[in-house]
N, CA, C and O atoms as a DFTB+ gen file, in Angstrom:
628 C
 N C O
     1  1       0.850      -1.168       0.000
     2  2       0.000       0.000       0.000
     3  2       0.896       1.231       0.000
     4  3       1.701       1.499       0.892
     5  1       0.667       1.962      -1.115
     6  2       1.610       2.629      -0.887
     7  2       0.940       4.578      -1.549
     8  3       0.492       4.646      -2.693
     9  1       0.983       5.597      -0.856
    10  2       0.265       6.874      -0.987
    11  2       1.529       7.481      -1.091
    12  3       2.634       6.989      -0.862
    13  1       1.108       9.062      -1.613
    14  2       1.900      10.429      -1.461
    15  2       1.579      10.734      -0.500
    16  3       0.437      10.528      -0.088
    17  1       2.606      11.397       0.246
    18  2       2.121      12.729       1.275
    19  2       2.762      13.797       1.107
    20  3       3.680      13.882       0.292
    21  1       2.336      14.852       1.920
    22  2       2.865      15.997       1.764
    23  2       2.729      16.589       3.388
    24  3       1.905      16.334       4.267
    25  1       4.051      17.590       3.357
    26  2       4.178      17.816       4.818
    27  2       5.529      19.225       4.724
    28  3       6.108      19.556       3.689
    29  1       5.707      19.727       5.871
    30  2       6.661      20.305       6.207
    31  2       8.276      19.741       6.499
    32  3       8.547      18.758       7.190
    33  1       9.068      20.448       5.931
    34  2      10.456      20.428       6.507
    35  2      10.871      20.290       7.397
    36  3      10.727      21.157       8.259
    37  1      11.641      19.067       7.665
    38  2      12.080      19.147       9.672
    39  2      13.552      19.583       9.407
    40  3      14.176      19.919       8.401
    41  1      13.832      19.446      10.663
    42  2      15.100      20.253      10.907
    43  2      16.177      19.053      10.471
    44  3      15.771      17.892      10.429
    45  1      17.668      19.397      10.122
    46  2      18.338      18.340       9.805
    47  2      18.827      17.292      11.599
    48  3      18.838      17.619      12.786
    49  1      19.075      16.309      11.018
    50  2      19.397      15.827      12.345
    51  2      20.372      14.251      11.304
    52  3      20.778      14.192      10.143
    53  1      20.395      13.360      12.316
    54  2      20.867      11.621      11.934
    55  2      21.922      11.804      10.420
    56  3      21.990      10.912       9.575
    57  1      22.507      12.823      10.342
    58  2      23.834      12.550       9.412
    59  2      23.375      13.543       7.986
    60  3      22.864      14.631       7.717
    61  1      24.080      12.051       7.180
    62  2      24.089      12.879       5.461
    63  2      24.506      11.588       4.874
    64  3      25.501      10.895       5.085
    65  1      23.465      11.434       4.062
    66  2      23.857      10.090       2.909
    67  2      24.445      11.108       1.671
    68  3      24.194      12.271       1.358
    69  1      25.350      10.073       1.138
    70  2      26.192      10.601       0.050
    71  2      25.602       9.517      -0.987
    72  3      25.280       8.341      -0.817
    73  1      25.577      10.444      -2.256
    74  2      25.071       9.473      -3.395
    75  2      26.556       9.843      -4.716
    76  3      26.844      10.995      -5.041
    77  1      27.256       8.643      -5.249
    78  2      27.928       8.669      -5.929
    79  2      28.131       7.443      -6.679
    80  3      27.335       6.504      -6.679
    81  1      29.560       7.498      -7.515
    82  2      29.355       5.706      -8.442
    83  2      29.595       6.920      -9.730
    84  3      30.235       7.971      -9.717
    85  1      28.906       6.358     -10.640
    86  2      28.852       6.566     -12.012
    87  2      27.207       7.156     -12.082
    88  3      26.125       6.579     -12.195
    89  1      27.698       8.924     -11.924
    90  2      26.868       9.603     -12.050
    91  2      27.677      10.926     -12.479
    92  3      28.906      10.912     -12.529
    93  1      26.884      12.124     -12.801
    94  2      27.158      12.729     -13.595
    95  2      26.916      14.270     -12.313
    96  3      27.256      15.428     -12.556
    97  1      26.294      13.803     -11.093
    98  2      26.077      14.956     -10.221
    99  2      26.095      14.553      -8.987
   100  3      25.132      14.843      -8.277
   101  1      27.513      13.572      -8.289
   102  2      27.383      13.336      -7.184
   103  2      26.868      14.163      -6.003
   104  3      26.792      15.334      -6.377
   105  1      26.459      14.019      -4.643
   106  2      26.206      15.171      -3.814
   107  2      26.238      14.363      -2.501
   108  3      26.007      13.156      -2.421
   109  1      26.526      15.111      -1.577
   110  2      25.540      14.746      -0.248
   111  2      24.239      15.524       0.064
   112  3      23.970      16.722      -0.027
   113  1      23.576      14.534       0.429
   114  2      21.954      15.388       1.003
   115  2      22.332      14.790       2.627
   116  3      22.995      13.853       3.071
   117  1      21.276      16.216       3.371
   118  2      21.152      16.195       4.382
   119  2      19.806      15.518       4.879
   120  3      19.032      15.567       3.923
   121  1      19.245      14.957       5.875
   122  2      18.352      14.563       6.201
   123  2      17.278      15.807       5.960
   124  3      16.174      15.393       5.606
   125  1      17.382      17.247       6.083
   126  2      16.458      18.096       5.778
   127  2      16.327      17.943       4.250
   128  3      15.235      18.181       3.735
   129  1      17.495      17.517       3.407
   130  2      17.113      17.351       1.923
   131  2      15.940      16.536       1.718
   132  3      14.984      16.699       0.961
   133  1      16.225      15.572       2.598
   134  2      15.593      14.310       2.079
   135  2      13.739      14.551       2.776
   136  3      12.775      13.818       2.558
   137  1      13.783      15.631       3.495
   138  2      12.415      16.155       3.949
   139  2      12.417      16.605       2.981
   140  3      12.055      15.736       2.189
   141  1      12.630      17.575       2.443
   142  2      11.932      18.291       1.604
   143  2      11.643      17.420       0.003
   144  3      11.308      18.021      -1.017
   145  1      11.841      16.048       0.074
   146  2      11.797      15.634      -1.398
   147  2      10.006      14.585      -0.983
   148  3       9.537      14.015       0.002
   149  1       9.693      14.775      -2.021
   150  2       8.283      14.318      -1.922
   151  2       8.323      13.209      -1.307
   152  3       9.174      12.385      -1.641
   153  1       7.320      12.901      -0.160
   154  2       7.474      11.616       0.645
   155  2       6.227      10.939       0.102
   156  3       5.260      11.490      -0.424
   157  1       6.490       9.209       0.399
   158  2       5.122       8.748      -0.290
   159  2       5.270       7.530       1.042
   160  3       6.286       7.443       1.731
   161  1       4.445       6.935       1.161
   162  2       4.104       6.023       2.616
   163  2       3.683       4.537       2.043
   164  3       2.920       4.119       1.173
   165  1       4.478       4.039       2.883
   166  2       3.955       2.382       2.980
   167  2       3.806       1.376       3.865
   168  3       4.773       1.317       4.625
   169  1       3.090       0.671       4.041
   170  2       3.140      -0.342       4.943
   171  2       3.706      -1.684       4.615
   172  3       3.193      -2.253       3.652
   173  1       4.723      -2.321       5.279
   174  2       5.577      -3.293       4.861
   175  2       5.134      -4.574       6.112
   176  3       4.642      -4.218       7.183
   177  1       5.343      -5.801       5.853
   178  2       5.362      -6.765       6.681
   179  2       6.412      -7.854       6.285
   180  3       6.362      -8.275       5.129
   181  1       7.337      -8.338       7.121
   182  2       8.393      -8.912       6.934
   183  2       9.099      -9.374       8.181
   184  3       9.290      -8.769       9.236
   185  1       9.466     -10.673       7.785
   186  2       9.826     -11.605       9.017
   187  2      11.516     -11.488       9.334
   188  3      12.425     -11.992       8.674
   189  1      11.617     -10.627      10.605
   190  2      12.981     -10.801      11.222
   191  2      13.490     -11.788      11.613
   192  3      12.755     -12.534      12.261
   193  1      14.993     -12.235      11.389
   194  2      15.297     -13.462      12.145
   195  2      15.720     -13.652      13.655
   196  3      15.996     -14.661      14.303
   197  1      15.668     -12.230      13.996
   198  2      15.981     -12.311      15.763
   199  2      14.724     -11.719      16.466
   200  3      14.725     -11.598      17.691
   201  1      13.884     -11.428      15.875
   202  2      12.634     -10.850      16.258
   203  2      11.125     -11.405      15.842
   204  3      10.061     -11.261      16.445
   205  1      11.444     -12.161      14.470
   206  2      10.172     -12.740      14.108
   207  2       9.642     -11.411      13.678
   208  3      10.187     -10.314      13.549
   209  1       8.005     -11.973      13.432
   210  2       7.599     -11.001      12.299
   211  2       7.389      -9.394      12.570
   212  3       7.680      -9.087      13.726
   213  1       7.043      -8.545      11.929
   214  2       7.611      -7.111      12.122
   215  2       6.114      -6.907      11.013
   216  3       5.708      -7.558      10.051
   217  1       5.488      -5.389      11.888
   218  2       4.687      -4.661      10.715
   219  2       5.044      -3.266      10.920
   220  3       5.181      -2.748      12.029
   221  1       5.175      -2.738       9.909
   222  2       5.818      -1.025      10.237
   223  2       5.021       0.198       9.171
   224  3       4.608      -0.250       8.101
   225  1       4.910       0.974       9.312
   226  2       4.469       2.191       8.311
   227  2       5.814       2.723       8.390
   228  3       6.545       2.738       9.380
   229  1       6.053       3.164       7.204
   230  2       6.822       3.962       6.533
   231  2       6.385       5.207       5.805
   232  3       5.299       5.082       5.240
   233  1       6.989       6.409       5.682
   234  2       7.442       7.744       5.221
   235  2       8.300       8.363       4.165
   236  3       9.164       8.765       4.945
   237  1       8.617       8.648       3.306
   238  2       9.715       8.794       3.051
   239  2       9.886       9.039       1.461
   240  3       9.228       8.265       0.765
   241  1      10.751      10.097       0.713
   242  2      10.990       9.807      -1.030
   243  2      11.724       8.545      -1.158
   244  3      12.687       8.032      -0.588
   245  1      10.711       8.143      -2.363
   246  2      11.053       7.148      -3.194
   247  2      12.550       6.794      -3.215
   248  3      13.031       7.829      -2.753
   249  1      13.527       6.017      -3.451
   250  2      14.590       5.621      -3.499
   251  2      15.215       6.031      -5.210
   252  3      16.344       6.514      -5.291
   253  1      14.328       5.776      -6.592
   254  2      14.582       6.870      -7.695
   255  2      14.545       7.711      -7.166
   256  3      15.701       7.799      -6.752
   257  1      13.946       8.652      -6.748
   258  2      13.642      10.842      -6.844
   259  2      14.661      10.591      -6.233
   260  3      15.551      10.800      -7.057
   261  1      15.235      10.191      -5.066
   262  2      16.838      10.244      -4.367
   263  2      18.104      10.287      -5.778
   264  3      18.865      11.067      -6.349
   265  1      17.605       8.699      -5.795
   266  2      19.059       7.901      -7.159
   267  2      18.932       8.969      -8.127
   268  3      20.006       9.433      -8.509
   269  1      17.955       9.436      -8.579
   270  2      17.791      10.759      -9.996
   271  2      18.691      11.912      -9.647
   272  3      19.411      12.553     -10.412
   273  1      18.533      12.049      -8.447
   274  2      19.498      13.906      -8.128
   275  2      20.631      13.684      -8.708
   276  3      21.115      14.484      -9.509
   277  1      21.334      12.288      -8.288
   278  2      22.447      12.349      -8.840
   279  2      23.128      12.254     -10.181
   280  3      24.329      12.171     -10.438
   281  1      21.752      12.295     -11.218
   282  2      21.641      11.934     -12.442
   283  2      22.814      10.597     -12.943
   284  3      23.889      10.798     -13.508
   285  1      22.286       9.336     -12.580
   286  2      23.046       8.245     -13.174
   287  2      23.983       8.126     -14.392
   288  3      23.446       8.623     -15.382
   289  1      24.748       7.816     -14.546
   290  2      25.788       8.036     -16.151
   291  2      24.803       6.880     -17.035
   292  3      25.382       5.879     -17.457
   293  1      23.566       7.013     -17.257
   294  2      22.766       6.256     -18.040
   295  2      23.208       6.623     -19.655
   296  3      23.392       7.814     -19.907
   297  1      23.418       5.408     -20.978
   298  2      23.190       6.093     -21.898
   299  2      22.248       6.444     -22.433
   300  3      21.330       5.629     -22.518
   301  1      22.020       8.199     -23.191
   302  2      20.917       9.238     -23.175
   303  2      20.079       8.247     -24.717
   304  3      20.792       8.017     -25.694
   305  1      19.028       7.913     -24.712
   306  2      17.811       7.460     -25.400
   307  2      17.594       5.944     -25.362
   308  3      16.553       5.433     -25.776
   309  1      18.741       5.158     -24.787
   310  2      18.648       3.729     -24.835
   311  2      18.132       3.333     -23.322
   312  3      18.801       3.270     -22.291
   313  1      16.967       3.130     -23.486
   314  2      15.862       2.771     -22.665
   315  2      16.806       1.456     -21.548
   316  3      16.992       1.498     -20.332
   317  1      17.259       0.344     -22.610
   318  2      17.772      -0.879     -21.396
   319  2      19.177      -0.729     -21.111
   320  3      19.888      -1.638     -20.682
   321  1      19.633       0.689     -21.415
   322  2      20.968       0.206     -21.045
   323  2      20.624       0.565     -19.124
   324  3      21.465       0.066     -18.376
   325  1      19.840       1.110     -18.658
   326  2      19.406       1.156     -17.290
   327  2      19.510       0.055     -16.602
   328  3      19.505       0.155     -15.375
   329  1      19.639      -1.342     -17.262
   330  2      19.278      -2.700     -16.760
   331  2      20.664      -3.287     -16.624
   332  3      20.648      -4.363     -16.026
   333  1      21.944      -2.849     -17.041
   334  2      23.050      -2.490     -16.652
   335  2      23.790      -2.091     -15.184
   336  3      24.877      -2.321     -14.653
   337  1      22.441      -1.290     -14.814
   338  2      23.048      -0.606     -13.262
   339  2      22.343      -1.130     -11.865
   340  3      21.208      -1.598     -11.775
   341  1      23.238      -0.946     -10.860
   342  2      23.381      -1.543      -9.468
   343  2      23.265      -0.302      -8.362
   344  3      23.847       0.777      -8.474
   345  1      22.697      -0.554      -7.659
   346  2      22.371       0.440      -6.615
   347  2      22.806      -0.307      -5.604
   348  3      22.169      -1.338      -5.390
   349  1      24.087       0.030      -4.648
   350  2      24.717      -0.581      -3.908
   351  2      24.394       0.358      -2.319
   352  3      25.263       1.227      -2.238
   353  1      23.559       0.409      -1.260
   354  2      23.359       0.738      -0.239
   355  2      23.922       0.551       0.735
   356  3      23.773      -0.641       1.002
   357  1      24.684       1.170       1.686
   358  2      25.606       1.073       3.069
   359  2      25.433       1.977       4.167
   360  3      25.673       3.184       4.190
   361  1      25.003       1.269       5.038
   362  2      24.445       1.922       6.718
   363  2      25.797       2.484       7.142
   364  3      26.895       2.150       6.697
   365  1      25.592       3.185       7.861
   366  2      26.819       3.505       9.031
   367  2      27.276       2.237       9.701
   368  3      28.424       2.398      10.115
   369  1      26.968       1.447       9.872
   370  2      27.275      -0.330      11.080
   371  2      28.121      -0.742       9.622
   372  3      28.883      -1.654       9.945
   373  1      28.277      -0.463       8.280
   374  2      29.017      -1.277       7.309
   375  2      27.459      -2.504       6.375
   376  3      27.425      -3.072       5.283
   377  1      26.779      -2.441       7.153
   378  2      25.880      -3.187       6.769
   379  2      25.223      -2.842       4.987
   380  3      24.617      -1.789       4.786
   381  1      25.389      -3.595       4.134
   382  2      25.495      -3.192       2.796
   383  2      24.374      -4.463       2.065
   384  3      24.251      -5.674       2.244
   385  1      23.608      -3.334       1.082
   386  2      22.902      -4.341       0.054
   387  2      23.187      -3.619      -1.364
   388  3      23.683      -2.495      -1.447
   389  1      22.820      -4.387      -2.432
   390  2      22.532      -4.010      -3.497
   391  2      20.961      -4.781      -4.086
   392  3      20.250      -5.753      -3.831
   393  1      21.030      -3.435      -5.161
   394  2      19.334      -3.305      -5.523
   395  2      19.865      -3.040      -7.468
   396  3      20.818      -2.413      -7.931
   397  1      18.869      -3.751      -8.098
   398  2      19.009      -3.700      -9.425
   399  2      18.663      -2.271      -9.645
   400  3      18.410      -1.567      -8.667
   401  1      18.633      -1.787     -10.852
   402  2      18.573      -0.324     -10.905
   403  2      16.675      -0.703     -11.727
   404  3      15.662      -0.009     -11.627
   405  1      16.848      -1.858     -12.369
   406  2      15.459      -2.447     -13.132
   407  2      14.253      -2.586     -11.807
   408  3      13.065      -2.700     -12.107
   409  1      14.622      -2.566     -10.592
   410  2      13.947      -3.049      -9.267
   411  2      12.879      -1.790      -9.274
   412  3      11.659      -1.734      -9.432
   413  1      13.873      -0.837      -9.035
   414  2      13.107       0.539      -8.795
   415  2      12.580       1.175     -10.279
   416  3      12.644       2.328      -9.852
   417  1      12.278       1.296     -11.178
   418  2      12.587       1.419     -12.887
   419  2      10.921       1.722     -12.809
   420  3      10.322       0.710     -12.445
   421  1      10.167       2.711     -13.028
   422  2       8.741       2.427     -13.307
   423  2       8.735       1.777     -14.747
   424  3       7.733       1.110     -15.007
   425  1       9.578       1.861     -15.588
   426  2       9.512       1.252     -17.099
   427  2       9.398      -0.577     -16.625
   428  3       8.683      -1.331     -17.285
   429  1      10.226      -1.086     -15.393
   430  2      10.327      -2.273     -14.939
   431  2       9.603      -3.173     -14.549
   432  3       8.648      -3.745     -15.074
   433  1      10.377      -3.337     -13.060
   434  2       9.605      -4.002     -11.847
   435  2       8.867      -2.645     -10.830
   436  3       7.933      -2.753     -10.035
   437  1       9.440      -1.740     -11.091
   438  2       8.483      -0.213     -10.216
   439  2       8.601      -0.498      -9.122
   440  3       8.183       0.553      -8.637
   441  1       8.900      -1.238      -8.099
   442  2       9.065      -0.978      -6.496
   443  2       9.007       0.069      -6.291
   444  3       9.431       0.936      -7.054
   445  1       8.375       0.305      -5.024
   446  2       8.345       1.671      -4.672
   447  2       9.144       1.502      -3.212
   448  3       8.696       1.416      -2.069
   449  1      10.462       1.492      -3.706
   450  2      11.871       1.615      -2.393
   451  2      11.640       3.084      -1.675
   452  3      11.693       4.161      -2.269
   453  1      11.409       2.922      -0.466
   454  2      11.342       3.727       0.048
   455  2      13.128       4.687       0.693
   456  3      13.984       3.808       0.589
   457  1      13.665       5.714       1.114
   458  2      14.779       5.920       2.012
   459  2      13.385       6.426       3.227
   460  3      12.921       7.566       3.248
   461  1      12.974       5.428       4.037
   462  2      12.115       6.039       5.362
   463  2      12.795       7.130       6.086
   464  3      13.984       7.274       6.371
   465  1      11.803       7.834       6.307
   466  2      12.192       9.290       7.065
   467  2      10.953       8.904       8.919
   468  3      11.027       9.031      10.141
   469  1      10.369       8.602       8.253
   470  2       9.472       7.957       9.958
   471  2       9.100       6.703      10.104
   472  3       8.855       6.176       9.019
   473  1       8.959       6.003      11.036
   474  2       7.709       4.184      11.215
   475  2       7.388       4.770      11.974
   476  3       7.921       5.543      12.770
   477  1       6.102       4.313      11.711
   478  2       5.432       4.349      12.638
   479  2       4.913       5.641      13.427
   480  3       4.533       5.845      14.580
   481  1       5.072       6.421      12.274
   482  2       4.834       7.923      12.933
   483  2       5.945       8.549      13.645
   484  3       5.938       9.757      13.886
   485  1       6.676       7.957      13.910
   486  2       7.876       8.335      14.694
   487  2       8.799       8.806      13.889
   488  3       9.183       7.831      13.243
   489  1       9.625      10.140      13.414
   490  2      10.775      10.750      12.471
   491  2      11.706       9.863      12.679
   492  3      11.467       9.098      13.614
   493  1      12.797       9.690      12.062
   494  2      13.855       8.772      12.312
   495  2      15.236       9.862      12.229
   496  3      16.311       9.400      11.845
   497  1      15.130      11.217      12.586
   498  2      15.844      12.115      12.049
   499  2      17.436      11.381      12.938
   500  3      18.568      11.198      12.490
   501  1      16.885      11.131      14.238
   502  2      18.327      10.991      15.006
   503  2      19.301       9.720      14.518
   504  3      20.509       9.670      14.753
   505  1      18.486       8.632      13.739
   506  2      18.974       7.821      13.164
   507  2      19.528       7.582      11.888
   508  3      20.385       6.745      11.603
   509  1      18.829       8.581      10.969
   510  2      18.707       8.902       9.557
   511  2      18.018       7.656       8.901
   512  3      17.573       6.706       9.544
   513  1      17.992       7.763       7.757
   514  2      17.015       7.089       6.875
   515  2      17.342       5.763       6.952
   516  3      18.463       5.313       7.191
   517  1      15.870       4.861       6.646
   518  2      15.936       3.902       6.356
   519  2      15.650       3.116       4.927
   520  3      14.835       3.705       4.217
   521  1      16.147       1.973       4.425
   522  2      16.245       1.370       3.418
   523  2      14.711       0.686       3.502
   524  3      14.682       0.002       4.525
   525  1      13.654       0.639       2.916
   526  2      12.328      -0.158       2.996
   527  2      12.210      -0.599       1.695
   528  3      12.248       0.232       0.788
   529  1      12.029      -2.144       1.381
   530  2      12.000      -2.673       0.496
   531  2      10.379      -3.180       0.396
   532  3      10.168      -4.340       0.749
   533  1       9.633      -2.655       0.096
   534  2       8.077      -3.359      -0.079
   535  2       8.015      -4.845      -0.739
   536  3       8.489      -5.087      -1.849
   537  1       7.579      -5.494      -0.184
   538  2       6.792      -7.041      -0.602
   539  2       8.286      -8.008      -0.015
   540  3       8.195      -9.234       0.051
   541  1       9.303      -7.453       0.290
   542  2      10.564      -8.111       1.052
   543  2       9.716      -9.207       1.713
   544  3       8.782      -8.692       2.328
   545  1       9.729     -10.601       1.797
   546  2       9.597     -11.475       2.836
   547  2      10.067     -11.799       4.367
   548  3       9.666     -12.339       5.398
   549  1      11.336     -11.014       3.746
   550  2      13.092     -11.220       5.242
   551  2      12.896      -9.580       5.170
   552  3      12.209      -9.058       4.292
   553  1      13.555      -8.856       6.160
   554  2      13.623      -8.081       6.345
   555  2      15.305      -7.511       6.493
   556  3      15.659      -6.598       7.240
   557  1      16.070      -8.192       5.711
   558  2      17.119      -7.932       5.668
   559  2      17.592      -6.789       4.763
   560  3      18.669      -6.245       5.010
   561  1      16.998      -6.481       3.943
   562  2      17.374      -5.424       2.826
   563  2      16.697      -3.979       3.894
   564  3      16.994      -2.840       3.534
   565  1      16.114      -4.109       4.729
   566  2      15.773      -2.856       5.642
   567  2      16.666      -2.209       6.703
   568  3      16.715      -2.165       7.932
   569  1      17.476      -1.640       5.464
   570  2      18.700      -1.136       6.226
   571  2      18.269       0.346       7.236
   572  3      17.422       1.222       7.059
   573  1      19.064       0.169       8.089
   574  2      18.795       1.238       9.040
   575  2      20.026       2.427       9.052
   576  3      21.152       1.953       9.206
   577  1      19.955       3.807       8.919
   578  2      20.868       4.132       9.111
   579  2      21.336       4.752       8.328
   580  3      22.150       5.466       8.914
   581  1      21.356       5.035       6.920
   582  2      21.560       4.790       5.154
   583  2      22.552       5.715       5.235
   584  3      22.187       6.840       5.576
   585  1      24.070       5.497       4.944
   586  2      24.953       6.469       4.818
   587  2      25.613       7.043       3.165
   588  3      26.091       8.101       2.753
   589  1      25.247       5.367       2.426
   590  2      26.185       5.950       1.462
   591  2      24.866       4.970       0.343
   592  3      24.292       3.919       0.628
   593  1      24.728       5.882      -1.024
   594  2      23.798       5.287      -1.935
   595  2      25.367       5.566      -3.426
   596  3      25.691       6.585      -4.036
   597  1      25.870       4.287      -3.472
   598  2      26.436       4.396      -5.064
   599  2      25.436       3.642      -6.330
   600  3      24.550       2.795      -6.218
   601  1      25.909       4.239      -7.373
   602  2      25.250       3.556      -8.477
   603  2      26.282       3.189      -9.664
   604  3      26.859       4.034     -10.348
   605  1      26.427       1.738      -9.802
   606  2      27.688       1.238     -10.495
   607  2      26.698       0.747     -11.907
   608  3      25.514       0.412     -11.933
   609  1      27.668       0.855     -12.985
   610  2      27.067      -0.534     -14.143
   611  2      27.600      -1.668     -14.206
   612  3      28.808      -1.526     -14.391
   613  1      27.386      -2.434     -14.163
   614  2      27.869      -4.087     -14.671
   615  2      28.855      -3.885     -15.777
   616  3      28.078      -3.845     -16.731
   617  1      29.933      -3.747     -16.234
   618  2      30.583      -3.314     -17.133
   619  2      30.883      -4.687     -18.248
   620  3      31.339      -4.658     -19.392
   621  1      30.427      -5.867     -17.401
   622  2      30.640      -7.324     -17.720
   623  2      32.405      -7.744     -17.747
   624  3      32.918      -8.719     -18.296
   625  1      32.890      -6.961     -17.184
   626  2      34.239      -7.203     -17.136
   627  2      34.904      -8.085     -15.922
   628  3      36.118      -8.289     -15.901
């Protein structure tokens, strides 16, 4: 289930994810960046392995409108060379996933990856963002923390 919302700017707090790799406009955003980028909400259910099962609401821009700022080194009119690229995610703890770039792709599979900014109603500012993977079974790709977003291509090399 997944909506837009719309809301006010919070104050910065929980760090600064850096987005880089093979892009054409690396940056860091601040957690106030990431307020101010359109948030859309979801509810996720997914089974922890030290906790058992977990239900959470989520907050937060999309994981593209993030990956886009940095405008990807995509080549310009070839639709699949996108299916090429890797979205490699890393918490502050070192804790690291990767995500197809086709995962998040509305041309694709369209997930709607969240970077969470609240659960549960609760801001996550002191923690910074979280990784929310919708329809996840494990809850392992729900990274906490989100420090660093690169975007690599498969070069096949």
């Amino acid at each position: 289930m997944l909506g837009e919302q719309t809301g006010t700017v919070r104050a910065a707090g929980g760090g600064f994810v850096r987005l880089g790799g093979e892009v054409r406009s690396p940056r860091v955003l601040s957690v106030a960046d990431l307020w101010s980028l359109r948030r859309h909400e979801c509810e996720v259910e997914f089974t922890c392995r030290k906790s058992g099962p977990r239900r959470h609401r989520f907050s937060g821009p999309l994981l593209l409108d993030v990956a886009r700022l940095a405008e990807p080194a995509f080549v310009p009119g070839e639709r699949k060379d996108r299916l090429r690229f890797l979205i490699s995610i890393r918490a502050h703890d070192g804790h690291r996933v990767v995500l197809s770039w086709a995962e998040i792709d509305p041309e694709f599979a369209n997930i709607p990856v969240l970077l969470g900014l609240t659960r549960d109603g609760d801001a996550l500012d002191a923690e910074g963002p979280q990784l929310v993977v919708p329809g996840d079974v494990c809850g392992a790709r729900h990274v906490s923390k989100v420090a660093d977003v690169r975007i690599r291509s498969d070069s096949g090399d």
